[in-house]
C-alpha positions in Angstrom: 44.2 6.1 -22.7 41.5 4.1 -21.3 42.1 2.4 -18.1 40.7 -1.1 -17.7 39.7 -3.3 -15.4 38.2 -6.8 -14.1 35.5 -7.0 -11.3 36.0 -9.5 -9.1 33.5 -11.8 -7.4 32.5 -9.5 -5.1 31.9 -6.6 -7.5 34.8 -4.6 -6.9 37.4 -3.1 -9.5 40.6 -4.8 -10.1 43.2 -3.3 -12.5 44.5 -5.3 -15.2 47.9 -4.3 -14.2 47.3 -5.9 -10.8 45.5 -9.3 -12.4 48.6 -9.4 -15.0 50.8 -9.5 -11.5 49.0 -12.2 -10.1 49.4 -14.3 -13.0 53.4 -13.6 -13.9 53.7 -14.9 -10.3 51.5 -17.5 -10.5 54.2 -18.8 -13.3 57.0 -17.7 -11.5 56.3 -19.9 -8.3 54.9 -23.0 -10.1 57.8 -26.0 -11.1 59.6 -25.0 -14.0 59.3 -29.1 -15.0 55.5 -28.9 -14.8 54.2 -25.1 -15.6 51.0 -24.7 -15.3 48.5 -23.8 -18.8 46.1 -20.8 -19.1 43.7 -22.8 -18.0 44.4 -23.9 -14.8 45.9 -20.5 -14.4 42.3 -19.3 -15.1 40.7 -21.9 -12.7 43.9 -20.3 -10.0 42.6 -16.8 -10.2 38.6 -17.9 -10.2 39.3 -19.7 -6.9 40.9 -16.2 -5.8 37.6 -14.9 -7.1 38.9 -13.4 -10.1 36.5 -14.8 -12.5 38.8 -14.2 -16.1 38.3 -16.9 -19.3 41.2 -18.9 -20.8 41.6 -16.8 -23.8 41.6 -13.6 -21.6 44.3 -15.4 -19.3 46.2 -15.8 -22.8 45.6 -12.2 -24.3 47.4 -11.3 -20.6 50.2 -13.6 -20.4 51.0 -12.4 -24.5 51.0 -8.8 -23.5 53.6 -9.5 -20.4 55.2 -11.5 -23.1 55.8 -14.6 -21.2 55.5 -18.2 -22.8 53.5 -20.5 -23.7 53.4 -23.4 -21.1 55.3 -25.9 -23.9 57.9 -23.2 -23.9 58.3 -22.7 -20.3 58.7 -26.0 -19.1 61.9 -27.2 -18.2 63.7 -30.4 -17.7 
């Protein structure tokens, strides 16, 4: 088991358990009639000083097994 992690803008260690969090509520909280994509989830988290690409925001969302943004929007 390794354990993994993200450094945030200020150097220090954050778990991708705890990033994965921030993201399934960042989708949770935003209009289901406008979700937001993986890349304004990304620019979300760098703003929080989370500094994480696209794809990585992707390869997170996938393993928490919540959609794609055309798949979670709602009318």
């Amino acid at each position: 088991f390794v354990f993994v992690k993200v450094e945030n803008v200020n150097g220090k260690d954050v778990s991708i358990v705890a990033v994965q969090n921030i993201i399934k509520d960042i989708i949770e909280t935003k209009k289901k009639k406008n979700p937001l994509t993986d890349k304004e989830i990304a620019e979300i988290l760098e703003k929080r000083g989370l500094i994480l690409s696209q794809r990585t925001v992707t390869n997170y969302r996938e393993a928490m097994k919540l959609l794609p943004t055309y798949l979670r929007k709602k009318i």
